[in-house]
N, C-alpha and C positions, 0 to 999 in steps of 0.2 A: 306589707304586701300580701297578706295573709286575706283570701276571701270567706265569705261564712260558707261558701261549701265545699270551702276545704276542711271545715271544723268537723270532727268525727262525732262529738257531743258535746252538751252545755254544762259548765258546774254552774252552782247556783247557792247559796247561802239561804236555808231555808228558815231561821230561829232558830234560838228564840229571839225578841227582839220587839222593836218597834212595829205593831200591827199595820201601819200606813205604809213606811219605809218596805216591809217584806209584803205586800201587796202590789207596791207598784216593783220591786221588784220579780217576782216573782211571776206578774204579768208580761213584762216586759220579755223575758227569757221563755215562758209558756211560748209569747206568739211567735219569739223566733225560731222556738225548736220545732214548732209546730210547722209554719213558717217554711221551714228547710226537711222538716220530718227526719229529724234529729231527736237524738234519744236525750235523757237532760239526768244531769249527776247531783242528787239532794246531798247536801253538806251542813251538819248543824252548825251554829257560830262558834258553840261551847267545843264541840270536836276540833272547829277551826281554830280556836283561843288555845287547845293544848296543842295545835298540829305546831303552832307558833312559839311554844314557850321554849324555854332554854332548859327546858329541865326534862327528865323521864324519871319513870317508876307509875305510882300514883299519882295523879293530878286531880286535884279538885278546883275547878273555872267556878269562879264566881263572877256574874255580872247582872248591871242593875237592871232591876226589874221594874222600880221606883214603887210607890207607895212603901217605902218601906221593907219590900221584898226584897230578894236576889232570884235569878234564873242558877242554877248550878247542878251537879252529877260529877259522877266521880269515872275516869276516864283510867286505862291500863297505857302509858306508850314507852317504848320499846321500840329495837331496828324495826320491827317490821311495822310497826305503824301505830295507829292510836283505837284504841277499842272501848267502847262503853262497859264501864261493870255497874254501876248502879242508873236506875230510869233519871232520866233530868226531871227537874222539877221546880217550882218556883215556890218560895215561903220567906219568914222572914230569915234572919240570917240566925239569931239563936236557937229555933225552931230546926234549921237546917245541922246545925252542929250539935245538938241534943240526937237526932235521926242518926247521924253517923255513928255518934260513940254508941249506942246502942245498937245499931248495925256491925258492931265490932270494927270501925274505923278506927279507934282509939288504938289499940294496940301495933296498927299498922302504919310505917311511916307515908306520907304522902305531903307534898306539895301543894299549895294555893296557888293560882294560878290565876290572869286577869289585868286587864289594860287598866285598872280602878280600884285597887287594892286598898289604899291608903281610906278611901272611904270607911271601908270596915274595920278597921286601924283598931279602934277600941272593941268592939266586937269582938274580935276575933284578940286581941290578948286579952281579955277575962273569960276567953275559954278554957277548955281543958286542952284547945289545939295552939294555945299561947304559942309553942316552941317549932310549930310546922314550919318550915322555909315557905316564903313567899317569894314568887318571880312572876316580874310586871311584864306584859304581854303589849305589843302593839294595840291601839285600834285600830290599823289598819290591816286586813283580813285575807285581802284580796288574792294573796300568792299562797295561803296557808288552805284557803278555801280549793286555791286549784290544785294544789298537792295532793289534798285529800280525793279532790272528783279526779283524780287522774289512778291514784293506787284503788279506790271504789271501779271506776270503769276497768282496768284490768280485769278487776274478779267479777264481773257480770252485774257491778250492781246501781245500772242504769235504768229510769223508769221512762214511760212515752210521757208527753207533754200531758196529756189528759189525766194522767193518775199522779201527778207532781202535786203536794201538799204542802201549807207551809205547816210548820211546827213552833204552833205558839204556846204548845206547854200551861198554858190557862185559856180559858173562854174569852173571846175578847168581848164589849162591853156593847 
């Protein structure tokens, strides 16, 4: 029973991700916010991947990037919500776990996190983060992406349709 101009703004799953998929997405919600001149709440996946996990502390989302990559960053969540500490980025996955321990992740405990873990299965035990807990994530998004645009909209942090970006974290091709 719900009309779209009852909706006060849009969340929106921005990336990283599928270039196609977060295009027509992202269009899709541009023309309705636009549309309704509704303001629209950007929500990375990776932010959405820990809003979803069962765990807090550190989180580090890994998910595939394909060629051999992963998309990933390392996220703070806690009652009050989920916070970026390191920029996302996309590499291969030894590459990504070389970058942490030398970022001083090594010493700090933290979680993997990720609907596709088991991918990395070998990976990630002939690291040196062998013994990190791992907790398997949904793929489906959709309630973790609104939690987040909904504690984001609280604190003012909603953009106009026009300045709505996706975040694909690499160039796409």
């Amino acid at each position: 029973g719900v009309k779209l101009s009852d909706l006060g703004a849009y969340a929106v799953a921005t990336g990283p991700g599928a270039f196609t998929g977060l295009r027509v997405g992202l269009a899709a919600v541009k023309a309705l916010a636009e549309m309704q001149g509704k303001p629209v709440v950007p929500v990375s996946v990776l932010e959405a991947v820990c809003e979803s996990a069962q765990a807090e502390g550190l989180l580090v989302p890994l998910l595939d990037a394909y060629r051999g990559q992963v998309f990933a960053g390392v996220y703070q969540k806690h009652s009050k919500g989920v916070e970026l500490r390191r920029a996302e980025t996309v590499e291969r996955l030894s590459d990504w776990l070389a970058e942490l321990e030398r970022g001083g992740y090594g010493s700090e405990p933290f979680t993997f996190v990720g609907p596709h873990l088991e991918r990395w299965k070998d990976g990630l035990a002939a690291s040196s983060f062998a013994a990190a807990p791992q907790v398997r994530t949904s793929t489906l998004l959709a309630e973790a992406v609104a939690r987040r645009a909904r504690w984001k909209w609280r604190r003012g942090q909603a953009v106009d349709a026009l300045h709505l970006r996706a975040n694909y974290v690499r160039p796409s091709d």
